[in-house]
C-alpha positions as CSV (number, residue, x, y, z in Angstrom):
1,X,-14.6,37.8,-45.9
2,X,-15.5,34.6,-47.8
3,X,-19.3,34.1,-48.5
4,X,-20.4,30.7,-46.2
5,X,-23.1,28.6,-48.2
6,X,-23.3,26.0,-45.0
7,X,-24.8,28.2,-42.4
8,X,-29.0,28.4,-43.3
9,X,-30.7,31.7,-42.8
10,X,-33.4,31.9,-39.8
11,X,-36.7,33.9,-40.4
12,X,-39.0,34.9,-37.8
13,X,-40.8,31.5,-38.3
14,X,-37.8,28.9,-38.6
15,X,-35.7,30.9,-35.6
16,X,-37.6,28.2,-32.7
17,X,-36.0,25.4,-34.9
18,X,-32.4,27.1,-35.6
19,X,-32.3,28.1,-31.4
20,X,-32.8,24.8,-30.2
21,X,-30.5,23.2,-33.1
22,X,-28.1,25.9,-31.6
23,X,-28.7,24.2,-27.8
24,X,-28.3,21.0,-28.8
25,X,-31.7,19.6,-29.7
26,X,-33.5,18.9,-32.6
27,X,-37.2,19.8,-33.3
28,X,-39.7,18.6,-35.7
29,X,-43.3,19.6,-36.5
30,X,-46.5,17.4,-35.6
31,X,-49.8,18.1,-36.7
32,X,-52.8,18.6,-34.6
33,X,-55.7,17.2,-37.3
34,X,-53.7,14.1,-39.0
35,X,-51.4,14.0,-36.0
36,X,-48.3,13.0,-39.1
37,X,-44.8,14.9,-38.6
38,X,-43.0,16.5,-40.7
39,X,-39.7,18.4,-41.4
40,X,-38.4,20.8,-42.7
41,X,-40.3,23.5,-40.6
42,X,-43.5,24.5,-42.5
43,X,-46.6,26.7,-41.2
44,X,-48.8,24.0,-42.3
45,X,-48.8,20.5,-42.7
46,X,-48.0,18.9,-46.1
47,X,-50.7,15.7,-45.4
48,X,-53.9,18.0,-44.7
49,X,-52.9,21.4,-45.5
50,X,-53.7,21.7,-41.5
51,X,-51.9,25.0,-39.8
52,X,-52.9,23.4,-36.8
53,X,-49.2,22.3,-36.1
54,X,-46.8,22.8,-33.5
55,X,-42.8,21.9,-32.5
56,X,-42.0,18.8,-30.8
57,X,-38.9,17.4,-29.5
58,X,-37.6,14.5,-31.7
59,X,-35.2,11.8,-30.7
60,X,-32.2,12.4,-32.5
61,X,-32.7,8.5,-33.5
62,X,-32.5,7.8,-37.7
63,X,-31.6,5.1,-39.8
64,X,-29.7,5.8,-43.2
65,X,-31.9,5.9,-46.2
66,X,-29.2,7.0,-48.6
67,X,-26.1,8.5,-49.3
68,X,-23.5,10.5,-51.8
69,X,-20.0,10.6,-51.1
70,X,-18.6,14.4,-51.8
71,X,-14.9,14.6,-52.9
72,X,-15.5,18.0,-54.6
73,X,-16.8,21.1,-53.5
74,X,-15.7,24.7,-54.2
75,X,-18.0,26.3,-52.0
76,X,-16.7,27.0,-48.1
77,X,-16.2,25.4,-46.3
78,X,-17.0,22.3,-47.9
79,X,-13.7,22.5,-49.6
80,X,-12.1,21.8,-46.7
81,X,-14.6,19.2,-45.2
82,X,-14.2,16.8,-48.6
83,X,-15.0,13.9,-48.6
84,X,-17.7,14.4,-46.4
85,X,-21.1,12.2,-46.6
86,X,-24.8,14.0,-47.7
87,X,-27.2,11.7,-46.9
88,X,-30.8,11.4,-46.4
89,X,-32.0,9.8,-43.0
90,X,-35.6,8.7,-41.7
91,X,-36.0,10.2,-38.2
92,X,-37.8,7.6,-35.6
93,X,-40.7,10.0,-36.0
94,X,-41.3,9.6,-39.5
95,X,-40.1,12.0,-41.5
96,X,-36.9,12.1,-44.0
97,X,-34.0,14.9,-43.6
98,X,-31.2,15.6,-45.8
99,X,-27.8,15.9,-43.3
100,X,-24.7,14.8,-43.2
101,X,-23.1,11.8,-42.1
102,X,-20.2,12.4,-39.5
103,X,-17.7,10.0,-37.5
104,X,-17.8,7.2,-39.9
105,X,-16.0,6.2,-42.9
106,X,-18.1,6.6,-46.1
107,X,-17.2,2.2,-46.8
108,X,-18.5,1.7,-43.3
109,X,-21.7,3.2,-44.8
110,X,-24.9,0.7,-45.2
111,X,-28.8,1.6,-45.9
112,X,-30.8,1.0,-42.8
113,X,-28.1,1.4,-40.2
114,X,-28.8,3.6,-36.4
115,X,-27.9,6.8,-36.7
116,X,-28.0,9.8,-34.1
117,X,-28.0,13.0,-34.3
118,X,-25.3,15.1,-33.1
119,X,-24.7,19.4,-33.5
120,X,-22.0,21.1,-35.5
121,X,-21.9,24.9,-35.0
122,X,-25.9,24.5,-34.5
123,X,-26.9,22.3,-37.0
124,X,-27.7,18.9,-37.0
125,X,-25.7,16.1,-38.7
126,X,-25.7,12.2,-38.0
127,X,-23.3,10.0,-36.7
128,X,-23.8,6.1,-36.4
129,X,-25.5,5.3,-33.1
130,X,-24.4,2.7,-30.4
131,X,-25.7,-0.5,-31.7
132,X,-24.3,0.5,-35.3
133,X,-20.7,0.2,-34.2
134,X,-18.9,-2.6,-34.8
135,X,-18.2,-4.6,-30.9
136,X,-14.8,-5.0,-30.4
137,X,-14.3,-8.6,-31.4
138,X,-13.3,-11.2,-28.6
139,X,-10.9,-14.0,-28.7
140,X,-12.9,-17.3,-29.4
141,X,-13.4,-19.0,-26.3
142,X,-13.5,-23.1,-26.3
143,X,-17.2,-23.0,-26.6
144,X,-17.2,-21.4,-30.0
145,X,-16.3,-22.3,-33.5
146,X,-13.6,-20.7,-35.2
């Protein structure tokens, strides 16, 4: 059996985020005293060192922050996956997460642009959202300028 370097291992404290990833939803942390979010899962918040914080639902919205385009990876799966697109996204919420950018080619790319989140075998990756595809473009009717 080939070693997988793609699948994270859940503990006792990150299972809550891995079982809902697993359902189809992703979670962040808030906390209680600052009220900032955060991710990746920690038992405390990073602002105020609070452990006054607890899981929330999060929106699935991001917008691209940046982006490498992989064409070589030896590890599996990512052989197989190349080229695929790590990137960094801002959730809605606030806080950044490194993913993967799925469904779109890596030239179609641009900082800033709606993402959402979708699942792959329980973990969350990004794909561009609604308003970030491009409309279908319409024949120019005799009120518009060509």
């Amino acid at each position: 059996m080939t070693a997988r370097f793609d699948v994270p291992e859940a503990d006792a404290f990150t299972r809550t985020y891995w079982d809902a990833a697993a359902e189809g939803r992703l979670l962040i942390r808030r906390c209680g005293a600052c009220g900032r979010a955060h991710h990746y899962p920690r038992e405390f918040c990073p602002y105020c060192w609070s452990e006054y914080v607890t899981w929330e639902p999060a929106s699935g919205r991001a917008a691209l922050y940046t982006w490498s385009v992989v064409h070589r990876n030896d590890l599996p799966p990512f052989g197989q996956r190349t080229p695929y697109v790590a990137a960094v996204v801002d959730l809605a919420e606030g806080p950044r997460m490194m993913t993967e950018v799925v469904g779109c080619e890596p030239g179609g790319l641009r900082a800033g642009m709606e993402l959402e989140v979708t699942f792959r075998d329980g973990t969350p990756v990004f794909r561009p959202g609604e308003a970030a595809l491009p409309a279908a473009k319409a024949p120019h009717g005799p009120s518009e300028r060509a």
